[in-house]
N, C-alpha and C positions, 0 to 999 in steps of 0.2 A: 819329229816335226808336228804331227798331231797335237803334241800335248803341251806344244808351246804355242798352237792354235786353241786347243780350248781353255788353257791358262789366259789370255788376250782376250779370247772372247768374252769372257766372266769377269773383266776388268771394266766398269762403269765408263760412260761415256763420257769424256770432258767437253766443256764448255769450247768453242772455237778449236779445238782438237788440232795441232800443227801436223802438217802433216811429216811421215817420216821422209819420205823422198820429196822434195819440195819442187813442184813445177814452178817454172819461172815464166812471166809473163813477157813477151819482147820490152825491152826498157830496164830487165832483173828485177821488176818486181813478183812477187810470189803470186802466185793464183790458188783459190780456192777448188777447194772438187767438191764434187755433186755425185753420188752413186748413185744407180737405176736399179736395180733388184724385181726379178720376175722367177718366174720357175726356172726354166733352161735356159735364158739369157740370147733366145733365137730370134725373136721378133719384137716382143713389147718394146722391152730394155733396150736392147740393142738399137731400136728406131729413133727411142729418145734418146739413145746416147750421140748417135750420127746428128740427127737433128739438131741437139743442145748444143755440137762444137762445132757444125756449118755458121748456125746464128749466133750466137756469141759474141765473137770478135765483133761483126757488124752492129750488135745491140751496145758497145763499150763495156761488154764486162769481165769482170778479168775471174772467169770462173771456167773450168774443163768438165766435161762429164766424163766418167767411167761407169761399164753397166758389168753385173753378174749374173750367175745364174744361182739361186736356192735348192735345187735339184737336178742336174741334169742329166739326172739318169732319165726322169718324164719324156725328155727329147732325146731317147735313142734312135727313134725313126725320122729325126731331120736328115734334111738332104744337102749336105754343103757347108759355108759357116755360116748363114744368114739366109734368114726364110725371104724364098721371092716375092711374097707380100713388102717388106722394106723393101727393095731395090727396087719394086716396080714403083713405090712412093715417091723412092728420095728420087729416082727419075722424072718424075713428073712435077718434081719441085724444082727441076733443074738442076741436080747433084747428082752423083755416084759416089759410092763408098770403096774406093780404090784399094785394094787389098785388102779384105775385110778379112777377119780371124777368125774360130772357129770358140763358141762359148767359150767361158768360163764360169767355174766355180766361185762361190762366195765362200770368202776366207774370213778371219775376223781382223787379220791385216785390213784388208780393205774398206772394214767399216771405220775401223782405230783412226785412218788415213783420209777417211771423209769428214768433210764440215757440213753435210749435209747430206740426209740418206731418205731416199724417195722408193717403195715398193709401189708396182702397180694396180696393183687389186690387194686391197686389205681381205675380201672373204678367202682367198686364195693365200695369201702370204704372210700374213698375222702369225697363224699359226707354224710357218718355218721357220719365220724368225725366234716365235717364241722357241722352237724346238732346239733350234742352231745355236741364235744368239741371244739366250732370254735376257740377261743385262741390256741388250741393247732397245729391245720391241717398242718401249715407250720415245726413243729418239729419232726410228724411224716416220717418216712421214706418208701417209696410207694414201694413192689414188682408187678410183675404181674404175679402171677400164680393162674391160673383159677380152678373153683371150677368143681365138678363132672357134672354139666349138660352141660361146655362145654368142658370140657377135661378126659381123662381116669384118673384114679386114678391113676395109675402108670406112667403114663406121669408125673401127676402135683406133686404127691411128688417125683419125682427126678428132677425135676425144685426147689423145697424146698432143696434138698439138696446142690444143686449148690449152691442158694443162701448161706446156712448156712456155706460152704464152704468158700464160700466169704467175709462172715462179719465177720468168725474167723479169715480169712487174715488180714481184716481192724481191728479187735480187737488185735490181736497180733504184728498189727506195733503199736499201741498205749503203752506210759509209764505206 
């Protein structure tokens, strides 16, 4: 299985990439994905992925997020599937994340299968992308918001929402 993982990986990124398992929008139209990519896939990633599929529907867009993790061995010493930092957020936004899972790993399936790849910190993630999936680094798309040892939790996810903010903009100028 590995070697049919870094055979995909080292396969160039296509333009509008189909995806292989095609989410369907209510109506059967397809929907686009959007991947979040952070270290261990515990807090950043995971807050803009909850985030991105509360607002969505209500913005009209027919886009899903999924998030990973680039390492997550980093986050052996999490507690749970999701840092209390998100769930005390998406609480105060009026949500919960009902069943939440416990990270994942980034595969090169799931870049192959995004139409759009967002890391949250390029000083941080550049570099495992380049490691992981160097064909892909230049299709990722680099934020920078800082993880909890250099930023408040509530600092960095309201820099997460700006961002997600922003790529609804750019998603909804889009056909």
């Amino acid at each position: 299985m590995r070697r049919i993982d870094e055979q995909l990986a080292n396969q160039a990124p296509a333009p509008n990439t189909c995806s292989i398992e095609p989410v369907s929008y209510p109506g059967g139209m397809l929907m686009k994905r959007v991947l979040f990519l952070c270290t261990g896939n515990y807090y950043r990633s995971r807050y803009a992925e909850l985030l991105f599929n509360h607002l969505a529907p209500a913005a009209g867009l027919r886009w899903r997020a999924e998030s990973r993790g680039l390492d997550l061995r980093a986050g052996a010493g999490n507690v749970g599937p999701l840092s209390m930092f998100v769930s005390e957020r998406l609480a105060r936004r009026g949500f919960v994340a009902a069943d939440p899972r416990f990270p994942m790993q980034a595969q090169a399936s799931d870049l192959i299968e995004a139409d759009r790849i967002v890391a949250l910190k390029e000083a941080e993630h550049r570099a495992m992308v380049l490691e992981r999936f160097p064909d892909w680094a230049q299709a990722v798309e680099y934020w920078h918001i800082h993880d909890v040892d250099q930023a408040r939790p509530d600092d960095a996810l309201r820099q997460v929402d700006i961002h997600i903010d922003g790529l609804f903009a750019t998603l909804q100028r889009q056909p």
